[in-house]
C-alpha positions, -999 to +999 in steps of 0.1 A: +218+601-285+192+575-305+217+551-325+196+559-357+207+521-372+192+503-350+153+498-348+130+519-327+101+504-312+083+533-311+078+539-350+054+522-365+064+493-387+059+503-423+056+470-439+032+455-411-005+452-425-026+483-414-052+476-390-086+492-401-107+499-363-146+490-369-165+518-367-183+528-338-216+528-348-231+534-311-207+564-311-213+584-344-235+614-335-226+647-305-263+650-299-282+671-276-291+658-242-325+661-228-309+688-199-298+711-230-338+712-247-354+743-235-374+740-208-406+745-219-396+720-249-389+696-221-424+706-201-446+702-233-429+664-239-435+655-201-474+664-210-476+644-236-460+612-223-482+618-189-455+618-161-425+634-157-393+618-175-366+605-147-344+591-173-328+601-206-309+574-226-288+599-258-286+571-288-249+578-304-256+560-336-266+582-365-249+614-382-267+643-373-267+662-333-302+665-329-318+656-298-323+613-300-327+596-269-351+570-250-372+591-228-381+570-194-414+583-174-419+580-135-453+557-143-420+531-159-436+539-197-407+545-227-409+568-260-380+577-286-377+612-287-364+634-315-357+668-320-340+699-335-339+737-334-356+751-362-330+784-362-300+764-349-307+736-371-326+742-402-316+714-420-321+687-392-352+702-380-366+694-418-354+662-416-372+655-387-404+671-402-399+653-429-397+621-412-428+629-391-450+632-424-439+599-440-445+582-411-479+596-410-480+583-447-469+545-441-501+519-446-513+493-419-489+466-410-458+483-422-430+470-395-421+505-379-424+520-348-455+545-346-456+582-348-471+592-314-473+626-315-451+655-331-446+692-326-436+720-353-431+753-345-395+764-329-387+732-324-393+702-345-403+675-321-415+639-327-426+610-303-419+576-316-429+543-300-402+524-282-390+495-299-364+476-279-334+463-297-305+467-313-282+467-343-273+433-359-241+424-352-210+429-373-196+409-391-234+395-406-248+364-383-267+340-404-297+340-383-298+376-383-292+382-421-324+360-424-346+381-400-336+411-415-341+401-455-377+385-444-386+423-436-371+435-465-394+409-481-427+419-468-418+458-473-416+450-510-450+439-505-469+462-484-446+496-505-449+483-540-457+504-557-450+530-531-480+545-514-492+578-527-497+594-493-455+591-489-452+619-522-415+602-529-398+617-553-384+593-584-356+575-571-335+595-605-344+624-596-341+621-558-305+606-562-293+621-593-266+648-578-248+614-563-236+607-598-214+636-599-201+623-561-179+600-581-159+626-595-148+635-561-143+598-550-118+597-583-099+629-568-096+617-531-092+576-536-079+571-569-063+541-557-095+523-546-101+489-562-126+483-591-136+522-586-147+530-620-173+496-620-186+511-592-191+545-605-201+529-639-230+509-622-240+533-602-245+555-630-269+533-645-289+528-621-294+565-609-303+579-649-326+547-656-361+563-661-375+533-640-348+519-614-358+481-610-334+457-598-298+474-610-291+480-577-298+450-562-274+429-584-246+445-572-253+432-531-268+395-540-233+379-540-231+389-502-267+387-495-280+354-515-315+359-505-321+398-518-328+374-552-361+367-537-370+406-532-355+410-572-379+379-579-408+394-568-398+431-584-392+420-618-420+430-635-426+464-618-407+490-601-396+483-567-415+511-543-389+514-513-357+495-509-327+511-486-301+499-464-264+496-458 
C-alpha cells in the first residue's frame, strides 16, 4: 500500500510555477492533402501549373482544414494551392472566394504573393505564387521586428485610404459583433489580469464612427516603431492595418 504521508513523485507539484507550452503554430490546422482532392480537382490544377505535381508539401499553420499546401511540378516550378468543398465546406470555400477577389482588388506594388489563377464552381480553388519563407521567430528578433513594421509602413501607404476595388466593409461594422465577445471572456476568465481595460478599449475602438489610431496605442509599448505607422495616420483614417 502507497504510505499516503510521504510525497509521490508522480503528482504534480501544486505550488511549482505552471509551464505554459508555445503554441505550435506550424501544427494548428487537420487540412486536406492533395491525395484526398477529387481527382478531377487534382487533373484541372496539374493543367494549369503545366506538368504534373510530384510533390505536395500540407502547411499546418492556420485554423481552418482546407486544402493548403506547396504544390511541386515535374518541370521543378512551385505554386501555393488552396482549396475547399463548396457542399462540405461552405464557410471555408467563401473564405477562399473571398480571398481570391481581394487579391484581384490589391493595387501595383502591394507586397503579396499574386493570384495566378482560381476556380469556382464545386470546389473553390486558388493558385497563389510561391513565396519562400517563414514565420518570424518567437519570442520577436529585433532585426525581424524591423523588416516586418517597414511593410506595415509602406501598406499604410499604398492602402490608405483603402482601394475601392477591395469593397471593405467599415472596420465598426465589420467587427462590431466582437464587442459582445467580452462578455463571454468575463464568464470563462474572470480571473484574467486588467480584463475590463481590455474590453473597455476595445470597445472604443470598434463603435468609433472613424477607427484611426485607438488600436494602435494599445501595441506601441511592445512595438516602438508602430508610432511611425500612427504618425503617418493621424490625420486620416488608416485603410488596412491587421496582425497578431
Amino acid at each position: 500500500m502507497p504510505d499516503a504521508t510521504r510525497p509521490d513523485a508522480t503528482r504534480p507539484d501544486a505550488s511549482a510555477p505552471r509551464v505554459v507550452e508555445p503554441v505550435p503554430f506550424g501544427r494548428t490546422a487537420r487540412r486536406l492533402e492533395w491525395q484526398h482532392l477529387p481527382a478531377s480537382v487534382r487533373s484541372w490544377v496539374e493543367e494549369r501549373c503545366g506538368s504534373p505535381v510530384v510533390d505536395a508539401a500540407s502547411q499546418g499553420g492556420g485554423f481552418t482544414p482546407g486544402f493548403a499546401s506547396v504544390l511541386t511540378c515535374a518541370d521543378g516550378s512551385q505554386v501555393f494551392v488552396k482549396a475547399a468543398s463548396v457542399q462540405a465546406q461552405g464557410p471555408f470555400a467563401a473564405s477562399y472566394r473571398e480571398e481570391a477577389r481581394k487579391l484581384t482588388g490589391l493595387p501595383q506594388g502591394v507586397p503579396a504573393a499574386r493570384l495566378l489563377w482560381s476556380r469556382d464552381d464545386d470546389w473553390v480553388v486558388l493558385g497563389l505564387e510561391y513565396v519562400a519563407g517563414r514565420p518570424p521567430r518567437r519570442p520577436w528578433q529585433p532585426a525581424e521586428l524591423d523588416r516586418v513594421l517597414d511593410e506595415l509602413e509602406s501598406l499604410a501607404d499604398l492602402l490608405t485610404p483603402a482601394p475601392a476595388a477591395l469593397e471593405l466593409d467599415p472596420v465598426e461594422d465589420e467587427f462590431a459583433d466582437l464587442v459582445a465577445a467580452w462578455d463571454h471572456v468575463r464568464t470563462s476568465h474572470p480571473s484574467l489580469p486588467h480584463l475590463e481595460e481590455a474590453a473597455a478599449r476595445s470597445t472604443r475602438a470598434l463603435v468609433s464612427a472613424q477607427v484611426r489610431c485607438v488600436p494602435l496605442k494599445i501595441v506601441e509599448g511592445c512595438l516602438p516603431r508602430v508610432c511611425a505607422v500612427r504618425a503617418k495616420a493621424a490625420d486620416k483614417p488608416i485603410g488596412l492595418f491587421a496582425g497578431n
